[in-house]
N, C-alpha and C positions, 0 to 999 in steps of 0.2 A: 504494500500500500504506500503511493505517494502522497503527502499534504503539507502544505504549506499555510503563511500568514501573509496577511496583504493585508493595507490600510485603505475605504475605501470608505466616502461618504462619513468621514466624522467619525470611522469606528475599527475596529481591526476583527479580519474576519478568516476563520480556518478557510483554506481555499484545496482542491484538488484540481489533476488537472482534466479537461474537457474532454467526457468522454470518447473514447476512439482515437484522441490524438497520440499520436507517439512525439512521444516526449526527447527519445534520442534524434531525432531530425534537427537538421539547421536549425528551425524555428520553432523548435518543441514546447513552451511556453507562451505560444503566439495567444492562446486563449487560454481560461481557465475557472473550473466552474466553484463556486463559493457556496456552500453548506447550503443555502436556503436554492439553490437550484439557479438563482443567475449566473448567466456567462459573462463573462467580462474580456477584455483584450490585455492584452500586458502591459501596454502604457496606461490603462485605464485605471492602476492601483500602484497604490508603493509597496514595493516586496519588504517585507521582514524577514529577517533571521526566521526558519522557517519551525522554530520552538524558542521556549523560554529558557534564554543563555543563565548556566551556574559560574563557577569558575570556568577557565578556558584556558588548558595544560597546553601548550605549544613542544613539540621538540625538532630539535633542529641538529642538520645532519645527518639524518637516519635511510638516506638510502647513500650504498659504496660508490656508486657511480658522480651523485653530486658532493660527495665528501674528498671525491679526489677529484674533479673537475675547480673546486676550491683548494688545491694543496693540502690537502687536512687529512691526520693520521688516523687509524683504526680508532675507535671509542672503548674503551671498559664499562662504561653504565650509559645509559638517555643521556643527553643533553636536552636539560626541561628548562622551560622556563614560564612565567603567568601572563596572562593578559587582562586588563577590565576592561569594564562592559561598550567606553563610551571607543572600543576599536570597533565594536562589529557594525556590520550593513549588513543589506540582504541584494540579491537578485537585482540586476541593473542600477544598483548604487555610481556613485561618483566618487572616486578615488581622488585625493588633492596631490600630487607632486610639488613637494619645495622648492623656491626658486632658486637657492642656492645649490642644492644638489646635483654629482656627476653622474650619478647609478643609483638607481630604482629599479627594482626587480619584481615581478610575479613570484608566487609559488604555490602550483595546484598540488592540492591536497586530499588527503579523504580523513574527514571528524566523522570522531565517533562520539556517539550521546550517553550516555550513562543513565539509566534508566530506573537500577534499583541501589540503594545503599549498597557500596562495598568497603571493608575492611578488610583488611591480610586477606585476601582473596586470591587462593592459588589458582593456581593457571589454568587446571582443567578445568574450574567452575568460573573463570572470567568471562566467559562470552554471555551465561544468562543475566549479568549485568548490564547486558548493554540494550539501549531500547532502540538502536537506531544507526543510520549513516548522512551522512549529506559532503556534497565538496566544498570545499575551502581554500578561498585565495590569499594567500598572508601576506602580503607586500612587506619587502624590507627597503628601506635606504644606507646602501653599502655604508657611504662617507660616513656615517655617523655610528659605527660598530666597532666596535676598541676590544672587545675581547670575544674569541667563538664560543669559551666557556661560559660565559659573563656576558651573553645579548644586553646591551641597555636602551632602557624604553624610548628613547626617541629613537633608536633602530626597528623597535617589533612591536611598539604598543602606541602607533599614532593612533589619531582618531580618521576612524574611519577606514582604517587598512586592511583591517581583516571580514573580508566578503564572507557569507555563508548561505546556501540555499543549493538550486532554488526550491530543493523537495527535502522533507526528511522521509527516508526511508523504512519502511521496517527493517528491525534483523533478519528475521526471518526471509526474506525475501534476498538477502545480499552474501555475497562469500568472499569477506574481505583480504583476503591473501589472495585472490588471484582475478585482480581487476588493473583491466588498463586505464591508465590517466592519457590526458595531452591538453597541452594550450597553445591557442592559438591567440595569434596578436593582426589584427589587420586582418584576418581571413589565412592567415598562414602561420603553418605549424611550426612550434618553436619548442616543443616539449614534448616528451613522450618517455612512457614508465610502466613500471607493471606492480601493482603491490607484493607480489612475491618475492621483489626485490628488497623488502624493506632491513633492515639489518636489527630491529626490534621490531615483531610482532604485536599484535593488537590482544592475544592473549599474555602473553610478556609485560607489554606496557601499564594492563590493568593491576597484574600480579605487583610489578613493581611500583607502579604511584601509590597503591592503595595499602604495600607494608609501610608506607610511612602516612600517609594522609589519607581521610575519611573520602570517598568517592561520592558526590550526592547527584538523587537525578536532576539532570540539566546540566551536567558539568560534559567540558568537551575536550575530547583530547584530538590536536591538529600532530597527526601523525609521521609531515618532514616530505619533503618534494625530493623527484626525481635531477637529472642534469638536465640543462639546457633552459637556465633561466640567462636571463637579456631585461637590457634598460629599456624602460619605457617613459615613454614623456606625452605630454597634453593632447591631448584628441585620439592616442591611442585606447582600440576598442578591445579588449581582453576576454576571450572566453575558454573557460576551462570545463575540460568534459569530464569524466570517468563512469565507466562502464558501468548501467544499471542506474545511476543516481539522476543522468538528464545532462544539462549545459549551464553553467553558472556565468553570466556576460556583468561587467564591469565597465566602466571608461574612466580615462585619467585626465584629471584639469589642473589648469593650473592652480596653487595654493592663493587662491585672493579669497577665501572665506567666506564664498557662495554654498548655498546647500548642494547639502554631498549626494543627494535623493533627488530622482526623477520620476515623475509618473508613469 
């Protein structure tokens, strides 16, 4: 089951999408239908984060391909780090690019939703924690990143940087170790991955955040991008796919402090 949030007429309303539509086509979001039975178009509502955000676990580095396309040595544990709430957008949001910045990156992802309470939660029982998946685009700004152990927040926690939509998934419906990702910038492909690439698993990851920190549902863990992130700059159109979840599109403006949300 796919469903989403959308803000439409004064009010925020669960949305699916329209039936019969495939959802993995260029345009797969081009309409969608809203609980009480209206159809709507996609510019006709503002997408939300497509559930209600807990914390939001980032880890970074976790596929081998872009850990050495960065110079960067083998890992011994995650590289985690937090995000609040005022990073996330949803589904055709507006991304700001700094004016002073040389390098701005994408990076498609696959979040996982955490659904039930987890503590010390070994591995083989990690997955019935989970209530969900959705993609996720984490924008970083190189310049401003002083240590890979030690991300700090003006690198990974602007406002506005981290995209999520445009469907939350059921678990059940998804099999997260072996989905293809790819982003595209411009209508052209600049990314491409496969989650069985990841160098921490999504049963791993849960085992491990949850011996040290309580898991609660709503919380999201953004799982780390494949190789082949690239600078992006203003009026570029970003859309990240992954297999089963749909197409999450974005655009980047310049930082003058206009709303980050389109209809």
């Amino acid at each position: 089951m796919m469903r989403a949030r959308v803000a439409f007429a004064g009010a925020i309303h669960e949305a699916m999408p329209r039936r019969g539509a495939a959802q993995d086509a260029p345009d797969g979001t081009a309409e969608i239908e809203l609980a009480d039975g209206r159809v709507l178009r996609a510019e006709e509502v503002v997408w939300l984060p497509p559930f209600e955000a807990g914390t939001v676990i980032a880890l970074g580095l976790n596929y081998a391909d872009h850990a050495k396309e960065l110079a960067f040595g083998s890992q011994q544990e995650p590289l985690v780090f937090l995000k609040g709430p005022g990073a996330l957008l949803g589904h055709r949001g507006m991304t700001a690019r700094p004016a002073d910045v040389k390098f701005m990156h994408y990076e498609c992802e696959l979040a996982v939703i955490i659904g039930r309470p987890a503590k010390r939660v070994p591995r083989a029982e990690a997955m019935r924690h989970v209530l969900g998946y959705c993609i996720a685009n984490d924008y970083a700004v190189r310049d401003y990143l002083e240590n890979w152990y030690r991300p700090n927040a003006r690198a990974k926690n602007r406002d506005g940087a981290t995209i999520l939509g445009p469907w939350l998934v059921d678990a059940a419906d998804v099999e997260p170790n072996n989905l293809d990702l790819a982003t595209f910038v411009n209508g052209r492909q600049t990314q491409s991955g496969n989650t069985r690439d990841l160098i921490f698993d999504v049963p791993y990851l849960i085992e491990y955040l949850s011996s040290f920190m309580t898991l609660s549902p709503g919380d999201v863990i953004l799982t780390g991008t494949p190789e082949g992130v690239q600078n992006v700059m203003p009026g570029d159109d970003i859309v990240c796919r992954i297999e089963g979840l749909g197409r999450l599109q974005n655009t980047i403006v310049a930082d003058s402090g206009a709303d980050r949300q389109r209809g």
